[in-house]
N, CA, C and O atoms as CSV, one atom per row, in Angstrom:
chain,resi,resn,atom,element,x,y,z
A,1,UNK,N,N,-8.347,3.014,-10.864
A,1,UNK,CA,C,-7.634,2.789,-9.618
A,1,UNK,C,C,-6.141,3.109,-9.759
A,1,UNK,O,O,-5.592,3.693,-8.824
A,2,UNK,N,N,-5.477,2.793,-10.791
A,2,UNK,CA,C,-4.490,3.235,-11.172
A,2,UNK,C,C,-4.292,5.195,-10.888
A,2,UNK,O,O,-3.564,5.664,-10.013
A,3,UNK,N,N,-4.561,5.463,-11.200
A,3,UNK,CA,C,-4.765,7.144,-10.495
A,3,UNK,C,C,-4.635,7.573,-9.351
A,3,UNK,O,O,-3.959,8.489,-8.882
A,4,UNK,N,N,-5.665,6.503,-8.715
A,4,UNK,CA,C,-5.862,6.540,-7.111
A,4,UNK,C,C,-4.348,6.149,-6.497
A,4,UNK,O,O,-3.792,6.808,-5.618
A,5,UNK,N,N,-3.895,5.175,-7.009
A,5,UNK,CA,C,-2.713,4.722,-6.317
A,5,UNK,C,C,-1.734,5.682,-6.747
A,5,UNK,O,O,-0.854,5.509,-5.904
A,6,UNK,N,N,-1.475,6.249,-7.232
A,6,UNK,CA,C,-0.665,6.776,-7.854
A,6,UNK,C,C,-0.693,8.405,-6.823
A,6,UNK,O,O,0.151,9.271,-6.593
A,7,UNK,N,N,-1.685,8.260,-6.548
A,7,UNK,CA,C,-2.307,9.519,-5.829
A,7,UNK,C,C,-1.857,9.546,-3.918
A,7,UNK,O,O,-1.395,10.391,-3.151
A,8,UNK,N,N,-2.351,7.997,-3.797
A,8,UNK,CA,C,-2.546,7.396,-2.663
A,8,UNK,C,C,-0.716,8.049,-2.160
A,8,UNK,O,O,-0.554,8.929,-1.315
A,9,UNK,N,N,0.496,7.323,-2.951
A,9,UNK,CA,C,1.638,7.052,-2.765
A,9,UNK,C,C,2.516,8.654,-3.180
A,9,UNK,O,O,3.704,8.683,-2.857
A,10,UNK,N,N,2.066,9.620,-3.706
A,10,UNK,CA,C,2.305,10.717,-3.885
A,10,UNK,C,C,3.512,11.677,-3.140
A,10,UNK,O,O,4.462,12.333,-3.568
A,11,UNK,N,N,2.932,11.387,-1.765
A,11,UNK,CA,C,3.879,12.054,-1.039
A,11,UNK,C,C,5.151,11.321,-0.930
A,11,UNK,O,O,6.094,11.908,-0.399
A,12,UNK,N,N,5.294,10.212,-1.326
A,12,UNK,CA,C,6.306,9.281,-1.204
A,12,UNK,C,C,7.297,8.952,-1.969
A,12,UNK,O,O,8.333,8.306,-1.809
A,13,UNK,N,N,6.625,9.710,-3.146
A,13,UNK,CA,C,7.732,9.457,-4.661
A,13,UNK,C,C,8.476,9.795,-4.749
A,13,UNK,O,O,9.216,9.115,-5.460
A,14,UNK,N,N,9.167,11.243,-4.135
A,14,UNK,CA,C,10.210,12.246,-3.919
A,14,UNK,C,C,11.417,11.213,-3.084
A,14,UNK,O,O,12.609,11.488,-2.949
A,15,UNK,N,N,10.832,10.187,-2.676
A,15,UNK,CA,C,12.141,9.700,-1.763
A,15,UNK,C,C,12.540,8.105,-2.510
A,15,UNK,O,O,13.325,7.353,-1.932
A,16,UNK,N,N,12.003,7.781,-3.626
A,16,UNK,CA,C,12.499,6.941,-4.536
A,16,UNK,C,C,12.566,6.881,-6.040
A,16,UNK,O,O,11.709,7.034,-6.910
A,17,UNK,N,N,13.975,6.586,-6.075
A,17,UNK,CA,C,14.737,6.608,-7.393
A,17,UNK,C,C,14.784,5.460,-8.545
A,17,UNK,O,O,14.575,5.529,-9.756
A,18,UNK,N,N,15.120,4.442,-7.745
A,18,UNK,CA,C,14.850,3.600,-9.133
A,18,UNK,C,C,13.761,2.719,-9.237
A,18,UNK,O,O,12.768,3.069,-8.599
A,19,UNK,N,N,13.674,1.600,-9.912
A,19,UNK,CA,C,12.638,0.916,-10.469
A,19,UNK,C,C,11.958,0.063,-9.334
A,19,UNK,O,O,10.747,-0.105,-9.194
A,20,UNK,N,N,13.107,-0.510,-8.446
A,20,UNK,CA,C,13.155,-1.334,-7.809
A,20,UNK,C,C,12.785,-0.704,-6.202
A,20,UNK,O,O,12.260,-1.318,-5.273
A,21,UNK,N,N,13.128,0.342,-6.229
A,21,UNK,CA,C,12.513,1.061,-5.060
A,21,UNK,C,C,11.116,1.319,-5.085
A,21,UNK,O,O,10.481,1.058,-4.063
A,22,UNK,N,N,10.144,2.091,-6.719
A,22,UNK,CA,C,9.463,2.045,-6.726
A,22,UNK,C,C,8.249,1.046,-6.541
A,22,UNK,O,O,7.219,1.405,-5.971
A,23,UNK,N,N,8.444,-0.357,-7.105
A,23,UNK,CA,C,7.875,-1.604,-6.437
A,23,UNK,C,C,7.738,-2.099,-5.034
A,23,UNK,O,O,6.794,-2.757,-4.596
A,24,UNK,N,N,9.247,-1.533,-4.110
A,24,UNK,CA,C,8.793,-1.798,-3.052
A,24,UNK,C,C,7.875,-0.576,-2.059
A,24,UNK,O,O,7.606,-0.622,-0.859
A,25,UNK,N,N,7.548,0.463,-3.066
A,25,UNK,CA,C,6.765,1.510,-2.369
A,25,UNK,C,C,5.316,1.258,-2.559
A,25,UNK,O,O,4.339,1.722,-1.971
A,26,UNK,N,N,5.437,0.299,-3.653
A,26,UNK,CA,C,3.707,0.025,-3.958
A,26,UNK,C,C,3.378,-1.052,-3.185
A,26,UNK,O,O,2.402,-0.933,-2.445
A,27,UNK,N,N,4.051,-2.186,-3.203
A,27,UNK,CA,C,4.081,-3.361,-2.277
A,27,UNK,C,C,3.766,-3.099,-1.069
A,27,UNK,O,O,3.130,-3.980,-0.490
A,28,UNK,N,N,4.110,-1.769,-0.262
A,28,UNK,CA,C,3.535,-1.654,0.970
A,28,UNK,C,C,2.497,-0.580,0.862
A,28,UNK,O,O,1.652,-0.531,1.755
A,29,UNK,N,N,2.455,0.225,-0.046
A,29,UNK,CA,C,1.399,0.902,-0.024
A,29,UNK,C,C,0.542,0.012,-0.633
A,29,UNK,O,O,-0.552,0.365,-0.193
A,30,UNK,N,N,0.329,-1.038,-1.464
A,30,UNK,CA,C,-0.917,-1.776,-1.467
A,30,UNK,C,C,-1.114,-2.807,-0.467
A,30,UNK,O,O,-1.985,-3.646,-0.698
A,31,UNK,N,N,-0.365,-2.890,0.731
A,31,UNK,CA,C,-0.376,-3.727,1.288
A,31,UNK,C,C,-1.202,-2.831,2.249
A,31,UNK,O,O,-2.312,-3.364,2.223
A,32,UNK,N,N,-1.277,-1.678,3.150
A,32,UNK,CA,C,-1.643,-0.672,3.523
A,32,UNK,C,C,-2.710,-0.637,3.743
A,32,UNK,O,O,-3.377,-0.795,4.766
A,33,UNK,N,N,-3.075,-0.256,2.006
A,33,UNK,CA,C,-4.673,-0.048,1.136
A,33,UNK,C,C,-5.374,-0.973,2.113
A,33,UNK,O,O,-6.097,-0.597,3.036
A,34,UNK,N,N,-4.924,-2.865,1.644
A,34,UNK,CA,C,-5.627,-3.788,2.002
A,34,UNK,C,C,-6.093,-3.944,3.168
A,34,UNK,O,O,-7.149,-4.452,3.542
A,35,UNK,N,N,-5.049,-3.368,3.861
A,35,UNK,CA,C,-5.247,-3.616,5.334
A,35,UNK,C,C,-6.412,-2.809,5.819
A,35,UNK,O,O,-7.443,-3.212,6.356
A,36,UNK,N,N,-5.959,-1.308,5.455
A,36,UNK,CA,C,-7.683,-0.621,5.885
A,36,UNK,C,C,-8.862,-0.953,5.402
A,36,UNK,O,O,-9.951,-0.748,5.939
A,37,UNK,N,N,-8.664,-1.437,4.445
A,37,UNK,CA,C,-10.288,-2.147,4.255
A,37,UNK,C,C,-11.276,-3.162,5.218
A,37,UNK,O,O,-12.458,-3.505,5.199
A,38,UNK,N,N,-10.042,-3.445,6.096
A,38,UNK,CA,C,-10.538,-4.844,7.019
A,38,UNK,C,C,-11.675,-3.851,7.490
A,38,UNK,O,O,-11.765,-2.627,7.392
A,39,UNK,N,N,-12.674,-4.994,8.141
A,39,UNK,CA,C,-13.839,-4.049,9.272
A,39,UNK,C,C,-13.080,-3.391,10.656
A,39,UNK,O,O,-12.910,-2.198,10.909
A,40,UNK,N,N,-12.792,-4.253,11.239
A,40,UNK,CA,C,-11.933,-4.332,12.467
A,40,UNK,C,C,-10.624,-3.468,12.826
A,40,UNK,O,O,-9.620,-4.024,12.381
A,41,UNK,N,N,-10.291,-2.016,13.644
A,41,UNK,CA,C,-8.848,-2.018,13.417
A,41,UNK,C,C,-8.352,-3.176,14.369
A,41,UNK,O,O,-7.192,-3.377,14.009
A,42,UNK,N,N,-8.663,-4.069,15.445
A,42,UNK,CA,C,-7.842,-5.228,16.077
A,42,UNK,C,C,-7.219,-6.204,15.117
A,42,UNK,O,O,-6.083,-6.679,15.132
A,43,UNK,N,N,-8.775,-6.505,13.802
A,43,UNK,CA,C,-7.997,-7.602,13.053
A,43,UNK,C,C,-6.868,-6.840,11.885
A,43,UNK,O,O,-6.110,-7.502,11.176
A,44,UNK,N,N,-6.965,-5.079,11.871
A,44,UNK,CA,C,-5.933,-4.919,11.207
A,44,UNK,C,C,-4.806,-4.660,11.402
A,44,UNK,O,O,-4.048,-4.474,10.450
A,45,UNK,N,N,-4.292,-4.559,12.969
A,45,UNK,CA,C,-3.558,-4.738,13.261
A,45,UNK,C,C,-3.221,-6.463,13.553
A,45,UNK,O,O,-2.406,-6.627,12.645
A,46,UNK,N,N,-3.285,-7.251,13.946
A,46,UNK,CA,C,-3.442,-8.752,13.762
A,46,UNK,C,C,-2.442,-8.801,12.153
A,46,UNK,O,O,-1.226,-8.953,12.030
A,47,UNK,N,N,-3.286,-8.647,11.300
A,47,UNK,CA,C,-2.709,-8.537,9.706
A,47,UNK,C,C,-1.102,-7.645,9.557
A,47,UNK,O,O,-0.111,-8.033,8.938
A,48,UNK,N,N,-1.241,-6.558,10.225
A,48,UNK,CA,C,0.018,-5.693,10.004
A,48,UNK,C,C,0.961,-6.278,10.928
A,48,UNK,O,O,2.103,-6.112,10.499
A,49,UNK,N,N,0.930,-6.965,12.147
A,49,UNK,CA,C,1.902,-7.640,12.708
A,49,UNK,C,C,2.500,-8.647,12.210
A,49,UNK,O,O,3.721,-8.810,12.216
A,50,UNK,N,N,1.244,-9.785,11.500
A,50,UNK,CA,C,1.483,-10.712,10.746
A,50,UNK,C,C,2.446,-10.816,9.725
A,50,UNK,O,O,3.296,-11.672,9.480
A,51,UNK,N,N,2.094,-9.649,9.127
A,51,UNK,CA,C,3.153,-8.826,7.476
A,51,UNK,C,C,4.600,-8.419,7.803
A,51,UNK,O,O,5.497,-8.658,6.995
A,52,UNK,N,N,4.862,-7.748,9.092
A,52,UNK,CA,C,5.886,-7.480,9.206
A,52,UNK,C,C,6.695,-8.511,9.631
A,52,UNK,O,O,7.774,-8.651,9.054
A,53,UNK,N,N,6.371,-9.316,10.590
A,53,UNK,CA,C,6.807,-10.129,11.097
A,53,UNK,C,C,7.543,-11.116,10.012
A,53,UNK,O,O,8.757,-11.201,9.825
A,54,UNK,N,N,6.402,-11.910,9.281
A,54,UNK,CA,C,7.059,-12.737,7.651
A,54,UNK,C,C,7.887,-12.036,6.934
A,54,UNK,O,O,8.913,-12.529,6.464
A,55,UNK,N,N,7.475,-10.588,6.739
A,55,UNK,CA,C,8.305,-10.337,5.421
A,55,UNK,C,C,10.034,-9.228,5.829
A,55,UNK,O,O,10.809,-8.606,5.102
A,56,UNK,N,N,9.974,-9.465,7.252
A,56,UNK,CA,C,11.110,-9.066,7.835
A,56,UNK,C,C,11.386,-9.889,8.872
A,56,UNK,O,O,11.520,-9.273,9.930
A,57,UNK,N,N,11.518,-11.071,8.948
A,57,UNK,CA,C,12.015,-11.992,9.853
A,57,UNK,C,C,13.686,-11.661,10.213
A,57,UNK,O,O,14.037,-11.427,11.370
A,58,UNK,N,N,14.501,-11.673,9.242
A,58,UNK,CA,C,15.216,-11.436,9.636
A,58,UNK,C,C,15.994,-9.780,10.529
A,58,UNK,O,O,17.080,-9.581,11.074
A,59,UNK,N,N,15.061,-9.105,10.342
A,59,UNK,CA,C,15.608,-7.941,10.021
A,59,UNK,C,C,15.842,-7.426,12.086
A,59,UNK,O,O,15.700,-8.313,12.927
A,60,UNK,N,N,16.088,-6.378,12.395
A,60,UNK,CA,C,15.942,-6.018,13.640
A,60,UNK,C,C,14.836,-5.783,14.393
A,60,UNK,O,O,13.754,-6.007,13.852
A,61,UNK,N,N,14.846,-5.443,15.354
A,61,UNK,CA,C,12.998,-4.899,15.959
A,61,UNK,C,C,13.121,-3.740,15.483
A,61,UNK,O,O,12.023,-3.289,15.157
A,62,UNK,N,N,14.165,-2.887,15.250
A,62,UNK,CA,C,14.488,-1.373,15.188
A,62,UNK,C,C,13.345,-1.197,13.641
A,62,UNK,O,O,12.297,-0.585,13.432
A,63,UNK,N,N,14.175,-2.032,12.870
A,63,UNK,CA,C,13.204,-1.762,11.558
A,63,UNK,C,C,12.419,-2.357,11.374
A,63,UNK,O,O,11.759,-2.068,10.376
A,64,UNK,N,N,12.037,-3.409,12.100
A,64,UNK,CA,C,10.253,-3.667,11.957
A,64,UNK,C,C,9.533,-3.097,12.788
A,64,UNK,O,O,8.399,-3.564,12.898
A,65,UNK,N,N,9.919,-1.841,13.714
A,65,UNK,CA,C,8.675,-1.241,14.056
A,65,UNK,C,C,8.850,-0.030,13.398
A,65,UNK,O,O,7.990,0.808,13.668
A,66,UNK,N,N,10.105,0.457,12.258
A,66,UNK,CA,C,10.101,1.282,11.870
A,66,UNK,C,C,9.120,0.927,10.435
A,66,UNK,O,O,8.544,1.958,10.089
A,67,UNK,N,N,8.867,0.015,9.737
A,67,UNK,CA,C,8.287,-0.645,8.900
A,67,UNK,C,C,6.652,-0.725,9.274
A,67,UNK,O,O,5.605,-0.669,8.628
A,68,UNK,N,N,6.889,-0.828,10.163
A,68,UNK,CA,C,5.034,-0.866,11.126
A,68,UNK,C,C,4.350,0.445,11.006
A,68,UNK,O,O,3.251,0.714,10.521
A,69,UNK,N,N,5.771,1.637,11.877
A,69,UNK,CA,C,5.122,2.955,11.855
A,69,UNK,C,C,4.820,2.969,10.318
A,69,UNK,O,O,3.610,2.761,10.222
A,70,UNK,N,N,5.241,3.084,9.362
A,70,UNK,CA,C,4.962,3.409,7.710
A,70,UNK,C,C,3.905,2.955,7.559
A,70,UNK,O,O,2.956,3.734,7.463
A,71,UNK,N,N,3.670,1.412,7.480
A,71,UNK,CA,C,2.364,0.958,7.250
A,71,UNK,C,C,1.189,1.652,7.814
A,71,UNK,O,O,0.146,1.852,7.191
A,72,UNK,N,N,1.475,2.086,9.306
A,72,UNK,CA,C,0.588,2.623,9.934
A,72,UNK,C,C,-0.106,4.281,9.221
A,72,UNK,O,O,-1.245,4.723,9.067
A,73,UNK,N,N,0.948,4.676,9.004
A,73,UNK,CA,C,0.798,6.068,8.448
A,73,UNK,C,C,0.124,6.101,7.527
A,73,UNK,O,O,-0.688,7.025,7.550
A,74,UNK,N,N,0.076,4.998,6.043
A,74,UNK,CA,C,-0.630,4.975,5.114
A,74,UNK,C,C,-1.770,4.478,5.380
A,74,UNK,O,O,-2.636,4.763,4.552
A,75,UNK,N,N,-2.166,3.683,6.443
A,75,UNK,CA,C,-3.662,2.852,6.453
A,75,UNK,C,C,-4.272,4.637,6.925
A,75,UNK,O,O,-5.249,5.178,6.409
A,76,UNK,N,N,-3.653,5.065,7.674
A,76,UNK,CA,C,-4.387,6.205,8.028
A,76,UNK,C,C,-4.697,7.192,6.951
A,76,UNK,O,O,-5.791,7.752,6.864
A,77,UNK,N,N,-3.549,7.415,6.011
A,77,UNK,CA,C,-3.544,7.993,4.528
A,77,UNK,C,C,-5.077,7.546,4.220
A,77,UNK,O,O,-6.122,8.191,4.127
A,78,UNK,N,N,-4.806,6.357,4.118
A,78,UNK,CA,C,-6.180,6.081,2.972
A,78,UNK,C,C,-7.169,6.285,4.101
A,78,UNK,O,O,-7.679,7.362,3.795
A,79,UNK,N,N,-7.721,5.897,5.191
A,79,UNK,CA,C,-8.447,6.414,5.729
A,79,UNK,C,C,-9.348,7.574,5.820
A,79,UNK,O,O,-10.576,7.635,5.881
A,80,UNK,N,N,-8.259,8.652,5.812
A,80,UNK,CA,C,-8.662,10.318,5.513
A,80,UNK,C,C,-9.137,11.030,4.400
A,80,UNK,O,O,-9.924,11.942,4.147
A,81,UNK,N,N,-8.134,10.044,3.665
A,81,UNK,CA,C,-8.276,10.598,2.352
A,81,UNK,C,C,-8.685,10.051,0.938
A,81,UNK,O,O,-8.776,10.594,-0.163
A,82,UNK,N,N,-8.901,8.749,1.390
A,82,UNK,CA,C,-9.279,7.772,0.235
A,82,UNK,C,C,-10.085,7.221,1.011
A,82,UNK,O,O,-9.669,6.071,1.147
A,83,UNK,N,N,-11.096,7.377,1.668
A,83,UNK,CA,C,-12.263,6.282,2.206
A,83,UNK,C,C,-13.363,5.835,1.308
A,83,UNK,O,O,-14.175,4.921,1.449
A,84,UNK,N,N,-13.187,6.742,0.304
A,84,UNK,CA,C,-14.495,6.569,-0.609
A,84,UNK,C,C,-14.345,5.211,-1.283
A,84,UNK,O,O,-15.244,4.434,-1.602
A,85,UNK,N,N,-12.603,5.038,-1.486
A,85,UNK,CA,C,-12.798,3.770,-2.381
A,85,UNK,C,C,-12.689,2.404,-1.881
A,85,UNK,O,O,-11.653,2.148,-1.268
A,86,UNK,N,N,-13.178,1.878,-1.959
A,86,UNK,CA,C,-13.832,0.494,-1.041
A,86,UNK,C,C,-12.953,-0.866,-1.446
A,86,UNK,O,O,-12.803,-1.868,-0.747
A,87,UNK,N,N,-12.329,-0.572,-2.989
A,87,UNK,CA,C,-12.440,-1.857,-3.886
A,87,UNK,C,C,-10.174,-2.108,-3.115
A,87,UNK,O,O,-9.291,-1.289,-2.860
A,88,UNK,N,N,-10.238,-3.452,-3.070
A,88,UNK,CA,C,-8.848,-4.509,-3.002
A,88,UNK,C,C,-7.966,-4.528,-3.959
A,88,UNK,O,O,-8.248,-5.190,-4.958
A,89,UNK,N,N,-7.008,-3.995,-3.920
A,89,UNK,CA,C,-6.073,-3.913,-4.898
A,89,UNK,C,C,-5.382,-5.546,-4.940
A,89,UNK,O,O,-4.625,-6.131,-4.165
A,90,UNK,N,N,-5.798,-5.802,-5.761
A,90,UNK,CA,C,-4.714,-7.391,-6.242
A,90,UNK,C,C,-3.546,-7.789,-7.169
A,90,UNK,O,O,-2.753,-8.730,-7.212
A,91,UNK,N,N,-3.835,-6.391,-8.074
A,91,UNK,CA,C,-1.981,-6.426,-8.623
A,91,UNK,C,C,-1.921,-5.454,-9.558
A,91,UNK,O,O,-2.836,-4.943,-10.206
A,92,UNK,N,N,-0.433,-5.187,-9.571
A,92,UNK,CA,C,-0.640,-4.068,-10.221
A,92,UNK,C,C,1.513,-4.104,-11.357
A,92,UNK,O,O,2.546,-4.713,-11.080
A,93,UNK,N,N,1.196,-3.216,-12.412
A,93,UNK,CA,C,2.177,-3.714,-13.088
A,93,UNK,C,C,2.948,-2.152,-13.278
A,93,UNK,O,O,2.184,-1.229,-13.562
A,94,UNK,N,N,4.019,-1.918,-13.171
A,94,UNK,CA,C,4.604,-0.703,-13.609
A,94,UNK,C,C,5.985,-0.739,-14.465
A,94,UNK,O,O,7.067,-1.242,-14.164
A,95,UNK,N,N,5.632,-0.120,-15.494
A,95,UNK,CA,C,6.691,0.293,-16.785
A,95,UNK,C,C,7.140,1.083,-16.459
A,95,UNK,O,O,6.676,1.926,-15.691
A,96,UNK,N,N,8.398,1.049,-17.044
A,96,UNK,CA,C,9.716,2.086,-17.054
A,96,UNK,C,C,9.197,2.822,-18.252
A,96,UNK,O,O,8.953,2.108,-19.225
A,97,UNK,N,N,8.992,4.034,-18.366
A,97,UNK,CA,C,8.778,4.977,-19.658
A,97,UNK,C,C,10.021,5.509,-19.859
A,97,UNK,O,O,10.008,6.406,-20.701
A,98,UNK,N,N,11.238,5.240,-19.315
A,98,UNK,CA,C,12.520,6.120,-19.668
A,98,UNK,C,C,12.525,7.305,-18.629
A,98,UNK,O,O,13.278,7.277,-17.656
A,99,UNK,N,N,11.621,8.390,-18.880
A,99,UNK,CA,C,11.996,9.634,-17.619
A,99,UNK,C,C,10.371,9.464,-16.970
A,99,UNK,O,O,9.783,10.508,-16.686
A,100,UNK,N,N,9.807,8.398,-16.789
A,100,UNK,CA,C,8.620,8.316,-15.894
A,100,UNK,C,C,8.304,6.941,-16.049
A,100,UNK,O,O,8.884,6.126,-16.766
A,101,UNK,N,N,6.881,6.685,-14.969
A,101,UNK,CA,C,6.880,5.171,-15.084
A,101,UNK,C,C,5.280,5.459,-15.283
A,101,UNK,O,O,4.771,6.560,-15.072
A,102,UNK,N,N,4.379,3.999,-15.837
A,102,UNK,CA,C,3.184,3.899,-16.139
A,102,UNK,C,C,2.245,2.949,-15.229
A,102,UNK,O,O,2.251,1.743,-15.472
A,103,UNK,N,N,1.507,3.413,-14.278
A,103,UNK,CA,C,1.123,2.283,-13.223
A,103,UNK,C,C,-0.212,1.807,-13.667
A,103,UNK,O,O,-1.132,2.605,-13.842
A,104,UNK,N,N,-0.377,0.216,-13.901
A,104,UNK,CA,C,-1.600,-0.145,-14.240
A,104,UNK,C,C,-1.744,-1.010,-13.130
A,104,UNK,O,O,-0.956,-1.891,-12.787
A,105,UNK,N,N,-3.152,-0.587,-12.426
A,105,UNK,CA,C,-3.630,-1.900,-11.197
A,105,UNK,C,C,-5.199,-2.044,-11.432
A,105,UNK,O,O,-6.260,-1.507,-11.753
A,106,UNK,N,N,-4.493,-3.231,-11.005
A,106,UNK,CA,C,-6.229,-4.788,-11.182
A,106,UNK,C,C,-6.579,-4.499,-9.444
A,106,UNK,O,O,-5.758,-4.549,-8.528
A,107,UNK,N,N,-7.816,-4.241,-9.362
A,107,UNK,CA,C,-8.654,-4.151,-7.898
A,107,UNK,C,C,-9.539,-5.262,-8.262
A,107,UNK,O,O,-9.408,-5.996,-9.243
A,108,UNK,N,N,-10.532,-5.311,-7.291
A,108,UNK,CA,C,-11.854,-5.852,-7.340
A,108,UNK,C,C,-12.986,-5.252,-7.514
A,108,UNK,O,O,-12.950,-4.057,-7.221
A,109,UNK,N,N,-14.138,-5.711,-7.944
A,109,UNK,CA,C,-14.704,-4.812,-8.732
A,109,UNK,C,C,-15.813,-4.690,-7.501
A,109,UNK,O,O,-16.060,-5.538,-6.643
A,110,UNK,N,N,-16.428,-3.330,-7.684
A,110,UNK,CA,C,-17.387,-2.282,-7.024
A,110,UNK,C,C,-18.367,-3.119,-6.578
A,110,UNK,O,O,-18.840,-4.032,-7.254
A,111,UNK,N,N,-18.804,-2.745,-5.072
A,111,UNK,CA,C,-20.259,-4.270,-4.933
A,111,UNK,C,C,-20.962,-2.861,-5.813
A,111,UNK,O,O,-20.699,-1.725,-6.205
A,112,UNK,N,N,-22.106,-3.975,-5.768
A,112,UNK,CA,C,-23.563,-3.415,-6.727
A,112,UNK,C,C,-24.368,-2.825,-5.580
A,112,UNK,O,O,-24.383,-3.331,-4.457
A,113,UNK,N,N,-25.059,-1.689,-5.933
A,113,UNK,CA,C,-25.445,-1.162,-4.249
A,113,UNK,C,C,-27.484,-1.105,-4.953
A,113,UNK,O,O,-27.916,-0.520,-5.946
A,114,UNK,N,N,-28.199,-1.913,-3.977
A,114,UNK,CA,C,-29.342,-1.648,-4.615
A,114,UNK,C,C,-30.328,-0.153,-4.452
A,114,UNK,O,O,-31.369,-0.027,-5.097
């Protein structure tokens, strides 16, 4: 899964520089991930209002619907292009390698299909 994400967030890397940017690119791109997994798009939007709302309370409407459109863009990302993978990303850890970084993420594991 580590690959996948790494894959997932791709187009996005070009526009962050340091360490701390990179965390908050995974933070919403795994936040994203999660969200398209729901069954429902009503309850995933429900969830993405929810998210923005808490984790930008303070901020303007300007950038929480600019924060919304993003989210939005990636649930659709994975949609198109990652539907195959089913499994919940629940955390994930990234090292500084000096001139690159090393992304390891914990999902949930594969249902068993009979």
């Amino acid at each position: 899964m580590s690959e996948v994400l790494t894959d997932f967030v791709e187009p996005y890397l070009e526009s962050v520089d340091t360490e701390e940017d990179h965390h908050k690119l995974l933070m919403i791109a795994i936040a994203a991930w999660n969200i398209a997994l729901l069954p429902e798009e009503e309850q995933q939007q429900d969830i993405l209002d929810k998210l923005v709302r808490q984790s930008l309370a303070e901020a303007t409407e300007e950038l929480r619907a600019g924060m919304k459109e993003i989210v939005s863009q990636l649930i659709i990302r994975k949609k198109l292009y990652f539907a195959e993978y089913e499994r919940a990303i629940i955390d994930y850890e990234l090292t500084d390698l000096g001139d690159s970084y090393y992304l390891s993420v914990a999902s949930t594991l594969k249902e068993k299909t009979s």
